[in-house]
C-alpha positions in Angstrom: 55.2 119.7 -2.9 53.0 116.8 -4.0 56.5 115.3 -6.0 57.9 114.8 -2.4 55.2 113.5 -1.1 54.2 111.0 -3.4 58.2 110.1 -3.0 58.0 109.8 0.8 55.2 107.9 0.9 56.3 105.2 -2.6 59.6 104.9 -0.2 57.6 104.1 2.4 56.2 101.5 0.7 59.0 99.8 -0.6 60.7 99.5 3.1 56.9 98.1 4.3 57.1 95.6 0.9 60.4 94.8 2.2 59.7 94.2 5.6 56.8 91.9 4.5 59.0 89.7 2.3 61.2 89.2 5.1 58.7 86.7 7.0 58.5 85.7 11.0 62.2 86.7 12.1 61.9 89.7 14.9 63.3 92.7 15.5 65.4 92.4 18.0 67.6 95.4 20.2 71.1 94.2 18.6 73.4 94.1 22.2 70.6 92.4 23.8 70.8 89.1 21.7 74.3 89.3 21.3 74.3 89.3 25.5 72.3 86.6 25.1 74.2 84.8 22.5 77.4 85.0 25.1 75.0 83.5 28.1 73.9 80.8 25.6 77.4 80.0 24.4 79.2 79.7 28.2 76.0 78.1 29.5 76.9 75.6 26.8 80.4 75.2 27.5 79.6 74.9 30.9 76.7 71.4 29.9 79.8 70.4 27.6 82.1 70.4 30.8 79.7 68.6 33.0 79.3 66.3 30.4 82.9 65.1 30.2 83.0 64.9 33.7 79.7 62.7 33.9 81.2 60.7 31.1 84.3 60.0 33.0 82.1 59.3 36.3 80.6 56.6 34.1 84.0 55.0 33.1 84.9 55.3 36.8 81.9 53.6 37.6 82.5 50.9 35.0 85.4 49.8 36.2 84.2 49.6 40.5 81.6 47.4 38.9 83.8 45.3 37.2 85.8 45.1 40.3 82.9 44.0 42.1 82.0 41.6 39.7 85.7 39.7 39.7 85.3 40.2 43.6 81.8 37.8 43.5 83.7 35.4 41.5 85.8 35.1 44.4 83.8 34.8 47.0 81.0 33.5 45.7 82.6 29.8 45.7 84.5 30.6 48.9 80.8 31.1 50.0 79.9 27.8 48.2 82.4 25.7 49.5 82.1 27.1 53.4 78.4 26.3 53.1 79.0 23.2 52.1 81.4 22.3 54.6 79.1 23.7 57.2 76.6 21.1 56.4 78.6 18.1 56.4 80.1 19.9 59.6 76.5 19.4 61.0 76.1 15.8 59.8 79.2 14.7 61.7 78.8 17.0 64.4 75.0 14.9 65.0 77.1 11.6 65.3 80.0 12.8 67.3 79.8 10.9 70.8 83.5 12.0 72.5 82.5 15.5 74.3 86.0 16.8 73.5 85.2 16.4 69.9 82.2 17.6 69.7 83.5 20.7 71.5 86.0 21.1 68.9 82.9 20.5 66.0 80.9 23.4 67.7 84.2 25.4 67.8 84.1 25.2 64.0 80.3 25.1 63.1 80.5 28.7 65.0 83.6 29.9 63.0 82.0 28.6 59.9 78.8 30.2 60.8 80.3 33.9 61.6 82.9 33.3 58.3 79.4 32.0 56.3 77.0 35.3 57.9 80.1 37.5 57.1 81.0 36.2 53.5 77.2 36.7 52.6 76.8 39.8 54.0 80.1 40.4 51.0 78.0 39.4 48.6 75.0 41.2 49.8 77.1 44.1 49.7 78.8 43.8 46.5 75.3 43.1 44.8 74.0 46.6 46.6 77.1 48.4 45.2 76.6 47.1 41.4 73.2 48.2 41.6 73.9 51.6 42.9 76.7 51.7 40.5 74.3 50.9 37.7 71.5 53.7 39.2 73.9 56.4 39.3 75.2 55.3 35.4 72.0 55.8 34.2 71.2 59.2 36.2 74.8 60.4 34.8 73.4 59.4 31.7 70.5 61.2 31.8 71.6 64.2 33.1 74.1 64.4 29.5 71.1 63.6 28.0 69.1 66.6 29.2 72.3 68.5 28.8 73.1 67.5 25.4 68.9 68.6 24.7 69.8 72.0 26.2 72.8 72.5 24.1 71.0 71.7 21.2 68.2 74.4 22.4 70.5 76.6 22.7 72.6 76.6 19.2 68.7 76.4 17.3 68.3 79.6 19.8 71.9 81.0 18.6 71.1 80.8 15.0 67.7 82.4 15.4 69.3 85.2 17.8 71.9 85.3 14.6 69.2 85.6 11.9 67.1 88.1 14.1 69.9 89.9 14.6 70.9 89.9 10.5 67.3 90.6 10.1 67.5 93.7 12.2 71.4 95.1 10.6 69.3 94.8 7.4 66.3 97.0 8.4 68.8 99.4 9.7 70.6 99.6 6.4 67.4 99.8 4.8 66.2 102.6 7.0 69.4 104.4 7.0 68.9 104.5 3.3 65.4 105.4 3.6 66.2 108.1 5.7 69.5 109.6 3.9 66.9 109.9 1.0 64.1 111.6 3.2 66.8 113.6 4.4 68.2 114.9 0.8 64.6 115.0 -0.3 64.2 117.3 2.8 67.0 119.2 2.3 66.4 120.2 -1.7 62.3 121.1 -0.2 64.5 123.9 2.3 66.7 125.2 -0.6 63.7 125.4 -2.5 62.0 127.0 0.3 64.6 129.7 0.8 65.1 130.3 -2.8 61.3 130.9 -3.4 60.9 133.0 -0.1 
């Protein structure tokens, strides 16, 4: 009787050693982080997709601002040139005696002025889209930079769930073995207990 115990409790001991060499890696229930394996992986694809479609926001985006841009090359000189004729407009409108003609000056000085308001109120407007262009570039490119950071969490967390996982496969082979032998052990103690009885 003491030859099975003292081999119960050495193969205790080697499973313990075992389990002590095998360092900070859980246990883990095996379904559980495979489950979570699969939630990481599609919550993943899923950071992947909205990436793509953030990235081709960003091009989108690119290209209204570079139509903007051409579009301030246009009128930006239109702008110039109506401003300028608006002030010379002014001068001569100052020395215009005949009342006909100055009727006709303040005809155009009030055309120029509501073609000058509106032509700035362009440019005001183009400027306000490029910015808000630009702000919602750098939020898309934040958001794939927090989602690229959570896909990274995730695969470290996939390969620890993996190793955890391996950990735990191991201990059950180790403990299948453990008990198989506990059991045989057992076994030959019965026979030997029904032979001596």
């Amino acid at each position: 009787m003491s030859r099975l115990l003292i081999a119960v409790t050495a193969m205790l001991i080697a499973v313990a050693a075992v389990d002590a060499q095998d360092g900070e890696l859980p246990y883990v229930d095996i379904s559980s982080a495979q489950e979570e394996v699969s939630r990481i992986e599609d919550a993943n694809r899923e950071r992947d997709a909205q990436n793509a479609v953030l990235e081709e926001e960003i091009v989108s985006l690119r290209e209204e601002i570079r139509r903007a841009r051409l579009e301030l090359v246009e009128v930006r000189p239109m702008l110039d040139r109506v401003s300028v004729e608006l002030t010379e407009l002014y001068e001569v409108n100052s020395r215009i005696v005949d009342e006909s003609m100055q009727e006709r000056s303040r005809a155009v000085i009030g055309r120029a002025r509501t073609i000058k308001s509106r032509l700035e109120d362009r440019v005001e407007a183009l400027y306000e889209q490029i910015q808000a262009f630009q702000e919602e570039i750098a939020a898309n490119r934040r958001r794939i930079r927090i989602n690229t950071s959570r896909i990274a969490s995730g695969e470290e967390r996939i390969i620890y769930l993996e190793a955890a996982v391996e950990h735990t496969e191991a201990q059950r082979r180790r403990l299948d073995r453990f008990i198989r032998n506990v059991d045989s052990i057992l076994s030959e103690a019965e026979e030997y207990i029904d032979l001596s009885e």
